[in-house]
N, C-alpha and C positions, 0 to 999 in steps of 0.2 A: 209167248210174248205178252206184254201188257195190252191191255185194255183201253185204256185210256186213248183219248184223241188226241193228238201231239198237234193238228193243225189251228185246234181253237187256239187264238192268239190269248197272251198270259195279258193282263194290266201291265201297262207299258211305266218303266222309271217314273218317278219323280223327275220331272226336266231341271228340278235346282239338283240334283246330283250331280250335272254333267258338265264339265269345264268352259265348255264350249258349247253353242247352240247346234243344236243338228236340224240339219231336213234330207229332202228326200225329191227326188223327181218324178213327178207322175209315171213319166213313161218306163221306170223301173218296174212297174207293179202293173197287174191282172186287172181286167172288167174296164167300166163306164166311171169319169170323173169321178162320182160319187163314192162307188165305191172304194175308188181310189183314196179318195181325203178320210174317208172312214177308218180304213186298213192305217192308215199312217198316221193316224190320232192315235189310236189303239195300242198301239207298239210304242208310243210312247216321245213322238218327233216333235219338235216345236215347229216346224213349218216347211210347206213344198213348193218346187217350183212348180209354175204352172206350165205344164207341154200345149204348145199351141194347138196340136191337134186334139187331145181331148178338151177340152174349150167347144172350141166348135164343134164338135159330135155330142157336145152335152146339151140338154134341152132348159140347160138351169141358165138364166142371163148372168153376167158377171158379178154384177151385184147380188144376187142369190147368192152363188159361190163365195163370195166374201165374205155376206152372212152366214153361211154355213161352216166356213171355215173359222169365225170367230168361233160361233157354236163348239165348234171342237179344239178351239184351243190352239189353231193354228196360224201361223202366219205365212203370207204370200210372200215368197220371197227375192221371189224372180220369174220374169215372164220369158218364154223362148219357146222356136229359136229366132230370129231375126235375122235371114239369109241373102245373100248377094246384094250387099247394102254399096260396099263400096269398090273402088275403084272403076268405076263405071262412067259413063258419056253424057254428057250435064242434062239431054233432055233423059236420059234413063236415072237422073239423079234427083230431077225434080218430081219425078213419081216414085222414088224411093221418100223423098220427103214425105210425101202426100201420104203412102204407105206408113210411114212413122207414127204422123200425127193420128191416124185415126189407131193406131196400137196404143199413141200414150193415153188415148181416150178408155177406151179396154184396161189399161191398167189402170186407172185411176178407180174404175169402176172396181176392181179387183182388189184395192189397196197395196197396190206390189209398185217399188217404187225403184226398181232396178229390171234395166231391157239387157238382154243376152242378144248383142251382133259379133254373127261368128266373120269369120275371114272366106274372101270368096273363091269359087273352088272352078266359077265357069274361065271357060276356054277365052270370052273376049274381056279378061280383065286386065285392066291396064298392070303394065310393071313399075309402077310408078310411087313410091312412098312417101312424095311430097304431097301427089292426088291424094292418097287412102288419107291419110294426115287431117287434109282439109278439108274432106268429106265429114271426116268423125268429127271434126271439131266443129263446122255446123252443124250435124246429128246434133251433139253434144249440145250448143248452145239452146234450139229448140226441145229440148228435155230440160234442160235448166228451168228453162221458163216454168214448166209443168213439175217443175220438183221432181224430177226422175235421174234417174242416172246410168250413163250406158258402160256396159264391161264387155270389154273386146276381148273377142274370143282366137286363138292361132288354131286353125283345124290342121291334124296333124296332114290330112291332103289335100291343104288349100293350095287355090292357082300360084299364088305367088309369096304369102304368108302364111307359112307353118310350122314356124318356132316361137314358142317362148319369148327368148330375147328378142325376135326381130318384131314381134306383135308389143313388146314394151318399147324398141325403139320408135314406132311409130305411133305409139301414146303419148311418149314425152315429147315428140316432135309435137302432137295438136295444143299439147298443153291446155288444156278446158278443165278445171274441177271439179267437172262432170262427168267426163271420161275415163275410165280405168281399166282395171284386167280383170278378165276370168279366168284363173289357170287351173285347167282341167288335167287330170293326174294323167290318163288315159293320154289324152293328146303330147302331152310332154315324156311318158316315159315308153310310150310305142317307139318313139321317136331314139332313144336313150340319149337325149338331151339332160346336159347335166343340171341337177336342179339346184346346187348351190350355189346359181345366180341370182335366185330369186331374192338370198341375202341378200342382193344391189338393188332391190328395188323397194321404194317407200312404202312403208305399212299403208299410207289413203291414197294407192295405189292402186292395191290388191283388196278390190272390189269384192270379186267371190269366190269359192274355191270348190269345185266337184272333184268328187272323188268316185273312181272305180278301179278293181284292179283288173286284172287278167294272168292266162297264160304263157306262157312264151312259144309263143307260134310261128314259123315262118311261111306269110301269108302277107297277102293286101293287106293294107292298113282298115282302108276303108270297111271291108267282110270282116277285116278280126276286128274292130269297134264294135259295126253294127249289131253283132251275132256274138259274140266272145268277151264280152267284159264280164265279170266277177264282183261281188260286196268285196271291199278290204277283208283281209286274211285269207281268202278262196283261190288266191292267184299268187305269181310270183315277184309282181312289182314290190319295190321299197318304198312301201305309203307311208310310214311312221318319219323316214329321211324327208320325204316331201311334205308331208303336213310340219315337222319342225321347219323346216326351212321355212314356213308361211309364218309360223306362230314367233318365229324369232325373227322376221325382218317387221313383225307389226301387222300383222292382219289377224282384224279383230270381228267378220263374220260366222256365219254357220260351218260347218262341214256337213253339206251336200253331195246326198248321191245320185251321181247321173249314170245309170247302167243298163245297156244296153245287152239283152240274152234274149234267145228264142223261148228256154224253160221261165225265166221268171216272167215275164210275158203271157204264160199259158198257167202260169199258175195260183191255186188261194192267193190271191192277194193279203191277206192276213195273217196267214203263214208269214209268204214274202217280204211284208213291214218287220216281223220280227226277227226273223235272218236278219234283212238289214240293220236292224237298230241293236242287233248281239253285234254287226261287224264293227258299227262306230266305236260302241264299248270298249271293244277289243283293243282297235284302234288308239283311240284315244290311253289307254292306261298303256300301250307300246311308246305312245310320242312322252309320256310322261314319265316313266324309267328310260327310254334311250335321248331323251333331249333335255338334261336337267340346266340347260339354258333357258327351256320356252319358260315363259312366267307361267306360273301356279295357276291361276288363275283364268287360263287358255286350256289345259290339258291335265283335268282331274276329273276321276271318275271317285266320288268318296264313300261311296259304298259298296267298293266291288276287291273286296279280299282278293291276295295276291295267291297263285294257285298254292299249296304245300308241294313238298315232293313228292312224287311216288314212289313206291316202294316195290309194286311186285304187280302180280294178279293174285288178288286174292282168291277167287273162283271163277268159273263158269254155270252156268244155271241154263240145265237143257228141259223144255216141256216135255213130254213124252205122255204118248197112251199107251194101254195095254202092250199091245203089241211093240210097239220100236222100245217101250223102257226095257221090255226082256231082252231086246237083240243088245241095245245100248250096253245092256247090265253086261251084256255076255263080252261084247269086245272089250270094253272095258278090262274085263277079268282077265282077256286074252292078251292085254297091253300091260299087264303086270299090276293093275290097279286093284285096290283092297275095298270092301264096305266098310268103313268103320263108323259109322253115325246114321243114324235114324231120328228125325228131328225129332222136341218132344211134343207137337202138337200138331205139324202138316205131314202128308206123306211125301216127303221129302229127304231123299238118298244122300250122304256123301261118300266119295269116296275119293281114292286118296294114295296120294303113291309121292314119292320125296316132298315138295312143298306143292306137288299140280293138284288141285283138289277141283271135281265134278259134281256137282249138284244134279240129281237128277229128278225131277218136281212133277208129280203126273195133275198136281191142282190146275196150273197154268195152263189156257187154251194155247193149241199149237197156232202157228203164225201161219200154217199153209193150209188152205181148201183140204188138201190130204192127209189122209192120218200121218204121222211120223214124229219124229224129233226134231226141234228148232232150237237153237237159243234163243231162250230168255231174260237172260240176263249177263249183265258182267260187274266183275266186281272190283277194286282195285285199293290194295292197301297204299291210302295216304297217311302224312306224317300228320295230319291236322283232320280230322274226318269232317269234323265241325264247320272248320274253315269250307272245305274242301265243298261242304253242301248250299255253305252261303252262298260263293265265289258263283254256283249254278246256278243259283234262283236270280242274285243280281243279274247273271248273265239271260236270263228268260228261259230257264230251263225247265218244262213242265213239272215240275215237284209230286210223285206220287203217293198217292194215298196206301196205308198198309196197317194192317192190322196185328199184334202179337199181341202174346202171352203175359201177365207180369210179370212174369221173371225171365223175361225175351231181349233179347238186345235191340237196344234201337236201335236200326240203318236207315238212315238217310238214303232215298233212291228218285231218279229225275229220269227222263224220257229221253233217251236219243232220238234224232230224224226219223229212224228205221220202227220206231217203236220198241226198240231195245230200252231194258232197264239198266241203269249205271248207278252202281252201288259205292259208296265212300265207307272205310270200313278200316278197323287194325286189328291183322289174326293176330298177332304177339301179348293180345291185350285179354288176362285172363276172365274180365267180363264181357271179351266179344264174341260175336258171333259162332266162334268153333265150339260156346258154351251153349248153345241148342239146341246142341244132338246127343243124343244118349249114345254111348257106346253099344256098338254091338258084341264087343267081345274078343274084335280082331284088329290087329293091332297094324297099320303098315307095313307090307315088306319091302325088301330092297327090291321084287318086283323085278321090273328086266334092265333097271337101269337111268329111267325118266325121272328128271331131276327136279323140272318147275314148268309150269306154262312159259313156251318162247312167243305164241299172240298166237288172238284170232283173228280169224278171216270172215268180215259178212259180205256180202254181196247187198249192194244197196238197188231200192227202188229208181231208175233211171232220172227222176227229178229232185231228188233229195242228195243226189254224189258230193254236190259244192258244198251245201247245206251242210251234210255229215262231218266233212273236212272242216269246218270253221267250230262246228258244234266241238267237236274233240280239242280242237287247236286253242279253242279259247276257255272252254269249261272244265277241261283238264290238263290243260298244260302243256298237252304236246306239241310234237315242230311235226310238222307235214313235211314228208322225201317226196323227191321229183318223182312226179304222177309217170307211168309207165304204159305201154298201151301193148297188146298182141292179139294176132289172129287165130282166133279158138275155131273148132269147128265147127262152130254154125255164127258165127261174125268175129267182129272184134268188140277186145274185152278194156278197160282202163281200168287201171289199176294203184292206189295211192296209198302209203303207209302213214300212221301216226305215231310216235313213242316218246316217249322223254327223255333228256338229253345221256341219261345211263344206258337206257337203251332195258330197262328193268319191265315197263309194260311199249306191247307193241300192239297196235290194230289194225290190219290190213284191209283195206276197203277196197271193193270192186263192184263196176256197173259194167253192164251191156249196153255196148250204145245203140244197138238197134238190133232187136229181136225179131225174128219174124222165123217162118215154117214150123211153129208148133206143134201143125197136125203131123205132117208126114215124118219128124225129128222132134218128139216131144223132149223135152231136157228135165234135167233137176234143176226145178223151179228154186231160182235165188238161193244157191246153194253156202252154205256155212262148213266152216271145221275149226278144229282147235288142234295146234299144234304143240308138242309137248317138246322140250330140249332132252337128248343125251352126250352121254359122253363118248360111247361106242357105238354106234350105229349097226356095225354088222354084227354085233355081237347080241346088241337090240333085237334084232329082226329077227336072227334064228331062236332066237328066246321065244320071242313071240311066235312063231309061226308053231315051235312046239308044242305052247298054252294053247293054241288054235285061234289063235287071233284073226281075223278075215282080213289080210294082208291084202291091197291089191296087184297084180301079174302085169306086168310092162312089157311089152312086144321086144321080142329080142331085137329088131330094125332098132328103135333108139339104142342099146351098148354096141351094134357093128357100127352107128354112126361115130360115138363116142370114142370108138376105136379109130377108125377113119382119122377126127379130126381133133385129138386131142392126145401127148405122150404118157397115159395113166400106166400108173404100176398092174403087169398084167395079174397078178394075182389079187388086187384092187378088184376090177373092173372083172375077173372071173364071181366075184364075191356079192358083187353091186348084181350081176347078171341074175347068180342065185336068189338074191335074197331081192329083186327089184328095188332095188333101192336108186335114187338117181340120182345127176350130179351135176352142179355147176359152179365157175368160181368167179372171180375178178382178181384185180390188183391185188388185193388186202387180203385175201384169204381164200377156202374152200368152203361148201354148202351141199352135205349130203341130206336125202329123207326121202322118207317112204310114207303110202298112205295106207288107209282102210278104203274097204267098200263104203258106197256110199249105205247109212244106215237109216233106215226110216224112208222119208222122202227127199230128205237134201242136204242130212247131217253126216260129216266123214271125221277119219280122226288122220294127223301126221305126225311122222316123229322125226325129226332134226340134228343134226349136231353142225354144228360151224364151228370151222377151223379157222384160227386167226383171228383179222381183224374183217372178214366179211361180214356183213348188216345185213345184204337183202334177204329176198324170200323164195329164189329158186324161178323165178315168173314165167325165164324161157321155158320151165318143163310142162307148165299149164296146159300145153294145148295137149300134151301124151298124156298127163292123167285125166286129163278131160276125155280122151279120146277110149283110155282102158273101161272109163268108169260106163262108157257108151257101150262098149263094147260086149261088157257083163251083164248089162240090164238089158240089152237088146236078148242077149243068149238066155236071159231067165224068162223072158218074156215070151220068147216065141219056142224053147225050149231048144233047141239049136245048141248044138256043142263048141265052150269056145275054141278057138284056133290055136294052133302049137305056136309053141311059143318062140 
C-alpha cells in the first residue's frame, strides 16, 4: 500500500469557492479548543461554533480565542448550548436571566453574535406555549440590547417541544427580531418530520442551520444523537431535501456541523476537519443539481468537476514479497489467469484473463507487519480520467506522488482512508497504461471462464468505515447500499457496498466493530480479496481445481443445511457440494461463488456468477468461509489433519 500519510490534512478550499459559508462545531472534533480551531482553519471552514464546554476547559480567555480565531480566518458563529432556559417558574426565570447576561458578556468577548437555546427536556417544565413564548421574547429583548440574537432550538427529546413546526409556532407567537430558529437536521429528521414545512417559514427566520446525518437505527433518540450522528453523505438522511428547503424558503447563513460520534471525538482532529469539509462539498454540489430552485448563489461549489462515469476496474495492484508473489503467481495460474506483461521499468506483473487484470508489484511495501500480499492499489476506468483526478483533489483527496518513464503513462493516483491508491485511468486508450508492459509472449486464454472484476472487498481500519463510505461516494461517484451487519466468528462484522449506478465498479467495505481474543484466536489481520464474475460457476470450479487452484473446502453441515431449508435442484446442490461452491439468493435473482485459500497473510481470491437481477455479495455465507479459512490455518499450523468433509 502507499506510503504516504493520508491523515496530514491537505490545504483546505479557497472559501470564495463555496456557495454558501460553512462551519463546523467544536464538539465534532478531537483534543483541547485550540486544537480544535486549528483543525477547522486547515480544512478549509469559515467559522465554528463555539461548544460551551470547551470554552471553559480552555485556559485561553475569550478574547484570546477570538483573536485567534481571527488569526485563522475564522469566524464565531454561534455560542451553545443554552439549556432549560424556558418554560420555567419566574423565580427560576430570573436566574435564567442572570445566566443570560453574563453568556452575552462571553460572547461579546468572543465576537459570536448568535446564542443557541435549545427546548427544555426537564420533567418540571411547564406545558405551556404562551409561557415559553414570553420567556423568549424577554430573552430576546435583553440580547437586542447587546446586539445578539437568540435561535431556538426543538430537541428531538424535549419535555414538551420537539418539532420543528411547534418550536416556529412559538417563535412567531414571541415575535421579537431577535428571536429565530435553529433547525438542526438530526433533530428534525430522527423525528421523520416532514421538512417541507420549512418552505412556510420566512428566510429572517431561519437563524441557523446544523447539519448531521445518521444511520437508521431503531433506538432512543437521545443514545442515537449522542453517539450516532454522521458528516452529510455517511448516513442515510435526505440532507440535500432539507438544506434546499432552507436555501429556498431564504436562509442566507452557514451550513454547520453539529456531530455528535464516539470515533470522531477520539480522533486526529485534522483528519476529522477534512471528512468534514469533503462532506459539505458533497453536500452542497447534491443541493445544487437536485434543487435547481435554490439560487446560485447559496449552493455552488465552482471548482469541483462533476464525477465522469465509470467504466469498469481497470485493475487491481497487489504488493507481494518473495514469497506470497510465488503463491499469488501460482493461484492465479490455477484460476485460469495468463502473465502477459512485465512492465518496462518496475518489477511489475500483469496478468490477465477476459477484461480481469492483476498487477502483481513486489516494489510496494506490504500493508501488514506480516509478510504476504495486500492490495495496493485500485484502479478504475473513467470516461474523463482528467476530470476524474480533479473532481479528488477538489474533494481533498491526498494526490500521490509517482514517478515514471518518458515514455510511461501518466495516472493520476489519490489516497483512500485505508491508504489504498485509487487510480483514474482508460485501458481502451492506446497510449494508456496496458502500453507499459512489454509482452511476454503469451497471449490471454479463455482460461476457466472469468470474464471481468465483479469488486473488491477491503476491510477497513475501525475508524475510518464512515470516512471510507463518503471518500468513495463523493470522489468517485458511487451510491452507498444499506450497510449490513453479521455475526462472524470471533464478533460482529458491518459491512457496506459502494458501485455506480451500472453497477460496472463495485467496493465492498467491511470493519469489525470490536475485535478482541487475538491471542488465543489470531485472525487474518484486515483481510482483502478480489472477486472475479463467471458465467458458469460449476464449470469454473472443476476447471480450477484441475489447474490446481487452492479452492477452499466448505463443511458439508452448510449443503445438509441448504438442503433442509431451501427447494434447490438436487443435482445443483450435489455439484455446489463437490465443487464448494455456495449459495444465496433474494427476490431478484441468484448468487453462486467460491473462494481460495487465504494467500499470503490476508489476501484470497472469489469467483461469482449472479443470476438475474441479484446485486449483493453473498454476506450471509461470510461467517462459513470465515470459519473454512480458520479451519485450514489452524490445520497448517498445528499440523492436524482437516476434518471430513
Amino acid at each position: 500500500m502507499s506510503t504516504v500519510d493520508t491523515t496530514t490534512s491537505p490545504s483546505g478550499p479557497s472559501r470564495s469557492n463555496l456557495g454558501a459559508r460553512t462551519g463546523i462545531a467544536t464538539v465534532c472534533l478531537s483534543g483541547t479548543l485550540e486544537d480544535k480551531l486549528a483543525a477547522a482553519a486547515a480544512a478549509g471552514f469559515d467559522g465554528v461554533e463555539i461548544f460551551e464546554n470547551d470554552l471553559i476547559a480552555s485556559p485561553w480567555p475569550p478574547r484570546q480565542v477570538r483573536q485567534r480565531c481571527t488569526d485563522l480566518g475564522l469566524s464565531v458563529d454561534l455560542y451553545q448550548p443554552f439549556r432549560e432556559f424556558d418554560a420555567v417558574s419566574p423565580d427560576v426565570f430570573t436566574a435564567n436571566l442572570r445566566r443570560a447576561e453574563h453568556k452575552f458578556d462571553v460572547m461579546e468577548q468572543l465576537g459570536s453574535d448568535t446564542l443557541l437555546v435549545c427546548s427544555s427536556v426537564s420533567q418540571d417544565a411547564a406545558h405551556d406555549d404562551d409561557l415559553i413564548a414570553e420567556q423568549l421574547h424577554t430573552l430576546a429583548c435583553r440580547a437586542a440590547e447587546r446586539g445578539i440574537r437568540i435561535a431556538y432550538e426543538a430537541l428531538a427529546w424535549g419535555r414538551h417541544v420537539n418539532t420543528y413546526d411547534h418550536s416556529w409556532e412559538i417563535v412567531r407567537r414571541a415575535d421579537h427580531p431577535a428571536l429565530g430558529l435553529c433547525l438542526d437536521s438530526f433533530h428534525v429528521l430522527s423525528r421523520a418530520s416532514d421538512p417541507a414545512g420549512i418552505g412556510d417559514i420566512p428566510g429572517d427566520k431561519l437563524f441557523f442551520l446544523q447539519l448531521a446525518d445518521a444511520p437508521r437505527l431503531d433506538m432512543d433518540v437521545l443514545q442515537w444523537s449522542r453517539h450516532h450522528r454522521l458528516f452529510p453523505g455517511q448516513g442515510a438522511f435526505d440532507l440535500s431535501a432539507f438544506v434546499g428547503r432552507a436555501f429556498a424558503a431564504g436562509y442566507t447563513g452557514p451550513l454547520s456541523l453539529e456531530v455528535f460520534n464516539d470515533v470522531f471525538r477520539q480522533s486526529d482532529p485534522g483528519r476529522a476537519a477534512v471528512d468534514a469539509m469533503r462532506s459539505l462539498l458533497f453536500l452542497q454540489e447534491q443541493v445544487e443539481v437536485g434543487h435547481p430552485a435554490v439560487p446560485q448563489d447559496r449552493a455552488r461549489v465552482t471548482e469541483l468537476p462533476p464525477a465522469p462515469d465509470l467504466t469498469g476496474h481497470a485493475f487491481t495492484e497487489l504488493a507481494v514479497d518473495d514469497a506470497s508473489g510465488k503463491q499469488v503467481a501460482n493461484a492465479l495460474a490455477g484460476l485460469g489467469f495468463t502473465h502477459t506483461g512485465q512492465h518496462r521499468s518496475k518489477p511489475v506483473q500483469l496478468w490477465q484473463q477476459g477484461s480481469a487484470r492483476v498487477l502483481l508489484n513486489t516494489t510496494e511495501p506490504s500493508a501488514s507487519n506480516e509478510s504476504g500480499a495486500a492490495v495496493s492499489a485500485l484502479a478504475v476506468d473513467s470516461a474523463d480520467p482528467t476530470r476524474s483526478a480533479r473532481r479528488a483533489e477538489a474533494l481533498l483527496a491526498p494526490v500521490l506522488p509517482r514517478t515514471r518513464g518518458a515514455d510511461e503513462a501518466s495516472l493520476a493516483a489519490v489516497a483512500a482512508p485505508d491508504g489504498t491508491s485509487v487510480f483514474f485511468c482508460r485501458t481502451d486508450d492506446d497510449a494508456g497504461w496496458p502500453a507499459d508492459f512489454l509482452s511476454t509472449g503469451r497471449s490471454p486464454e479463455a482460461g476457466v471462464g472469468l470474464t471481468r472484476t465483479d469488486h473488491v472487498a477491503l476491510t477497513q481500519p475501525f475508524d475510518h468505515f464512515d470516512e471510507a463510505t463518503l471518500f468513495y461516494r463523493s470522489v468517485l461517484g458511487l451510491h452507498p447500499e444499506n450497510p449490513t451487519e453479521f455475526a462472524a466468528p470471533f464478533g460482529l462484522v458491518r459491512s457496506r457496498a459502494v458501485t455506480d449506478p451500472a453497477r460496472e465498479v463495485r467496493i465492498a467495505l467491511s470493519v469489525a466493530l470490536l475485535r478482541r481474543g487475538e491471542e488465543w484466536a489470531p485472525g487474518v489481520s484486515a483481510p482483502q480479496h478480489i472477486a472475479f464474475a463467471t458465467d458458469d460457476i460449476i464449470a469454473g470450479a472443476r476447471a480450477m481445481r484441475a489447474r490446481g487452484a487452492p479452492l477452499l473446502e466448505i463443511s458439508g453441515n452448510y449443503y445438509d443445511d441448504l438442503d433442509a431449508r431451501l427447494t434447490l435442484d438436487p443435482e445443483l446442490l450435489a455439484a455446489m457440494r463437490e465443487c464448494s461452491v455456495l449459495y444465496d439468493h433474494d427476490e431478484h435473482g441468484e448468487f453462486l461463488h467460491c473462494y481460495t485459500e487465504v494467500l499470503g497473510s490476508r489476501i484470497f481470491f472469489e469467483v461469482v456468477q449472479r443470476i438475474g437481477g441479484y446485486t449483493g455479495y453473498g454476506t450471509t455465507n461470510a461467517p462459513v468461509r470465515m470459519a473454512a479459512h480458520r479451519r485450514l490455518r489452524v490445520a497448517r499450523s498445528t499440523g492436524a489433519p482437516l476434518n471430513e468433509r
